[in-house]
N, C-alpha and C positions, 0 to 999 in steps of 0.2 A: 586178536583181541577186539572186541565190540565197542566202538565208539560211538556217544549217544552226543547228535549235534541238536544246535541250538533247531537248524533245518529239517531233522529228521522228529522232532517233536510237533512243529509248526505243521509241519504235512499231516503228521499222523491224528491232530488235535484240528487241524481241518479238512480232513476225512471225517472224521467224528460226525462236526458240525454240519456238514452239509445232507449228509444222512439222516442226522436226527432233527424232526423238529423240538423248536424250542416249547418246552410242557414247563412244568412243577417241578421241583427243586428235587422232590421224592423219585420222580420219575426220569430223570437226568442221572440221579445216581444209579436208578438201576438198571439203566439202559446201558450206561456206560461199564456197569461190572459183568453185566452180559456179555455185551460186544469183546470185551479184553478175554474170560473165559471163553467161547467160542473160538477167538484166534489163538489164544496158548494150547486148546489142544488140538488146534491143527498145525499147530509150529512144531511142537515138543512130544517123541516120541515118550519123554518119561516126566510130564505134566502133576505138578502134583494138585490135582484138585482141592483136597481137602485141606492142604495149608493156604490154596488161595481163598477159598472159603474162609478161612480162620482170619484170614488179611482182613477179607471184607470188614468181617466184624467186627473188626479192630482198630488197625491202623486205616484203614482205607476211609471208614464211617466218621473218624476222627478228625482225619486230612478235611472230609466232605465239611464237615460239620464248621470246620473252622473257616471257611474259606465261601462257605452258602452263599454270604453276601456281597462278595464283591462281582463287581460287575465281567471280569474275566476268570468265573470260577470254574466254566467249561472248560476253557483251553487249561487253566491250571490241574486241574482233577486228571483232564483225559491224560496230560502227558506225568503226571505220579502212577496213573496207573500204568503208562506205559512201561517205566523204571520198573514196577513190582509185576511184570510177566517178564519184561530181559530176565527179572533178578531170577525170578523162581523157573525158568527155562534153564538159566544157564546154570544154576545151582548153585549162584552166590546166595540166596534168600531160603533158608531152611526150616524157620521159627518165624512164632508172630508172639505177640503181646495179647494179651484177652482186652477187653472191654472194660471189663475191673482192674488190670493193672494200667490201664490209662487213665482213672479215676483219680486211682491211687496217686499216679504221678503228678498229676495235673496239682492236686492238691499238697505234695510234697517234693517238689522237682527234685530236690537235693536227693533222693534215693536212689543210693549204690546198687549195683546190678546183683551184687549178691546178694541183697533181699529181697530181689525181687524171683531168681531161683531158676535165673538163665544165665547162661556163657555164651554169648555172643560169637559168631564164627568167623565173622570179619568187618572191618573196620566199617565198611559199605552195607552190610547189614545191619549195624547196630544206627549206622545212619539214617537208612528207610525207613526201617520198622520203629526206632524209638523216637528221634531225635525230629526228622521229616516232619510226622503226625503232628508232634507236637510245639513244633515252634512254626510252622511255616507261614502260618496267621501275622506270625511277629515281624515277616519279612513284609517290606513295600510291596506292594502286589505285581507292580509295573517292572519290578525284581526278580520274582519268586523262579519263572520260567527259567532266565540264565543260570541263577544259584541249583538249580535240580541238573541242568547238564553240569556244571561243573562240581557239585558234591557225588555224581555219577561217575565222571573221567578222572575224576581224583581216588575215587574209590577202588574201580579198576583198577588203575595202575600199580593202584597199590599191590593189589592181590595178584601182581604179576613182576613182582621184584623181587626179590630175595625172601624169604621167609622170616627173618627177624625183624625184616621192618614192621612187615604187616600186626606180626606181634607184640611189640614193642608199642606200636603207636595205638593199636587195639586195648592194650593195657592204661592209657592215659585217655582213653576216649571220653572220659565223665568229666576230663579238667577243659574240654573243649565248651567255649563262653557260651560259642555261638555259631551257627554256619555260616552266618553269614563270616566270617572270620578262619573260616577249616584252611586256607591257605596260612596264614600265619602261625595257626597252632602247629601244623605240619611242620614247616619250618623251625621252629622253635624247641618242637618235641625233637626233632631229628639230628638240630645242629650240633648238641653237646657231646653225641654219640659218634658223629662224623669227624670230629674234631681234631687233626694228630696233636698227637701230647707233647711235652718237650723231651729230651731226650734225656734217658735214666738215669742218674750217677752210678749205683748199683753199689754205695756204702752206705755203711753202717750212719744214724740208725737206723733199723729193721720194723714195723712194725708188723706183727702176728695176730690172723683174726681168724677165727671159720667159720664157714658156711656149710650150713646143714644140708644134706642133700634132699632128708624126709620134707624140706618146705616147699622143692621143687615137687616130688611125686611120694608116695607115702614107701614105697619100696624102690625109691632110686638108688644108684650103687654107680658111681662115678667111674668112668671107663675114660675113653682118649680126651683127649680138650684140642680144641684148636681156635684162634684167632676169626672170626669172621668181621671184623670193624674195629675202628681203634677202642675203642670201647664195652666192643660185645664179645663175648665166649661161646662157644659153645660144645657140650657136654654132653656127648653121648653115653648109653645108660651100657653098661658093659655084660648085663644079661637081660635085659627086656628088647625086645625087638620094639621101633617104632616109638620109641620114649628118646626125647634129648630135651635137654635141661638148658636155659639160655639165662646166663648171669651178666649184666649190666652195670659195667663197675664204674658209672658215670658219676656215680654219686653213694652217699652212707647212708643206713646200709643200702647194699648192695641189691636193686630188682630183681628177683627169681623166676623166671616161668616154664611153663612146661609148654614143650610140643613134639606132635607127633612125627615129626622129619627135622632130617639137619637143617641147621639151623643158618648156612651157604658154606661158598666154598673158602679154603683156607686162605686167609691174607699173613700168617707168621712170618714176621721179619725174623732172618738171621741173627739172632742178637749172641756177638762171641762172647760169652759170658760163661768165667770157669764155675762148674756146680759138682758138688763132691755129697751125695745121699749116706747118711751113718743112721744110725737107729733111733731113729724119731729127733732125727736135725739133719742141717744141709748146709754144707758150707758156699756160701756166696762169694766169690775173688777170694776166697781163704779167709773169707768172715764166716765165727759157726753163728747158725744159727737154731736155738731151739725151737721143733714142732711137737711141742707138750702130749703124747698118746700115738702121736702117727702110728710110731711102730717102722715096718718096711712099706717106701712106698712104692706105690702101684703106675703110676704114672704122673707127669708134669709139665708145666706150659707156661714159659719164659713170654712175657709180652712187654714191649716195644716200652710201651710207658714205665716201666717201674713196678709192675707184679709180676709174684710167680705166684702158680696155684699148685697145692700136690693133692694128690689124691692116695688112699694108703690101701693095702689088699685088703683091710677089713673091717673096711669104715663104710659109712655112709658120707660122712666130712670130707668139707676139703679144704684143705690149711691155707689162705691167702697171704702171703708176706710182698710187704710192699717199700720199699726204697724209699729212705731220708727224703 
């Protein structure tokens, strides 16, 4: 894993400088998007040119643009552009934002990413390319260097733990205030999810809810479940290859998302809990309970806190019941 220090910017952002003399602000920028294209494609055997091109236009010109004036706008440009060749080398960076949808933002921050007609591939992406451009002006200047390593090493890391965090916290990315704050949000978005629960009674009463599986994928079909966090499922699709379903029972309703790989490995606790399956109910400790349609089910997953989930052979649904 590639860690970007506070050291390895400073060098790289005074190499720049002593290379280049100091010109016009126009000429600065394009020294420096040259310079970073000429070393991505002698780093990177599979360089995408044309998305870093698309960078330029976009994010890069935007970062430039907000940032002209200050008097360390060299050292700050050269080390963002450094982050967006790691990014687009190592294939954390796959998308960029057009010109026009920075306009667009600028003038409507509050706009969710589904209007704008991207999904985002990881949390450190949506950080470069959207989030960087556009607020780094807002940061103190004599700031800005530390905060780019560390929304950097934050971002990695991320992308190098488990798969539902990455997802999970990629889904709450638009309730992040501010970077300068990503340590806090992280913690905050993470804690409820890490949380162990108290321990179940497993009586009556029951309550009965479902979850659609068509909200996770439009042809999802509910196969194994297992425990990956006290609070996360996840839900392999039981004939699509490379489809699992990640439900987040941290809160009502319940967060749905889709991805393409398991979602980690199993943490189910042992919980001796007698369960007796009849025809569309389940008896709990010899409490029935009704599953309104189930039918036969298909498979089930007893969790630590006070839910069971069933899945039925010919559903998309998946019936949650959850303990007094």
């Amino acid at each position: 894993m590639l860690k970007i220090s506070k050291l390895f910017i400073k060098h790289k952002t005074s190499t720049m400088q002593k290379n280049t003399p100091q010109t016009s602000s126009d000429t600065v920028f394009e020294q420096e998007i040259n310079r970073v294209k000429e070393l991505g494609q002698k780093q990177y055997a599979h360089w995408d040119n044309e998305l870093f091109i698309d960078i330029c236009k976009g994010a890069a010109q935007l970062c430039w643009n907000s940032i002209r004036k200050q008097s360390n706008r060299d050292k700050v440009f050269a080390a963002y552009m450094e982050l967006i060749r790691e990014g687009i080398g190592c294939a954390y960076i796959t998308q960029s934002l057009s010109s026009g949808h920075y306009k667009y933002l600028i003038k409507n921050q509050k706009t969710l990413n589904k209007f704008l007609g991207i999904t985002w591939k990881s949390f450190l992406e949506y950080c470069l390319i959207k989030e960087m451009p556009l607020t780094i002006s807002q940061v103190p200047a004599q700031q800005q260097l530390d905060l780019m390593v560390k929304v950097w090493n934050l971002g990695e890391n991320i992308r190098q733990e488990t798969p539902w965090k990455g997802l999970y916290i990629l889904s709450r990315a638009e309730e992040l205030p501010t970077l300068t704050k990503i340590e806090k949000f992280l913690v905050d978005t993470m804690a409820p999810l890490l949380r162990p629960p108290a321990p179940a009674r497993w009586q009556p009463p029951f309550r009965v809810s479902i979850i659609d599986g068509s909200n996770i994928h439009d042809d999802f079909l509910p196969g194994d479940m297992h425990q990956v966090a006290p609070s996360v499922i996840c839900v392999h699709d039981r004939r699509l290859a490379g489809v699992y379903g990640g439900i987040f029972i941290n809160n009502e309703p319940n967060t749905l998302l889709l991805h393409n790989q398991c979602l980690g490995h199993s943490q189910n606790d042992d919980c001796n809990i007698a369960l007796e399956f009849e025809h569309s109910s389940v008896k709990i400790q010899s409490h029935r309970v009704d599953l309104t349609r189930l039918g036969e089910h298909h498979s089930h997953l007893l969790c630590s806190g006070g839910q069971l989930l069933v899945s039925a052979v010919d559903s998309q649904r998946i019936w949650q019941v959850v303990t007094g």
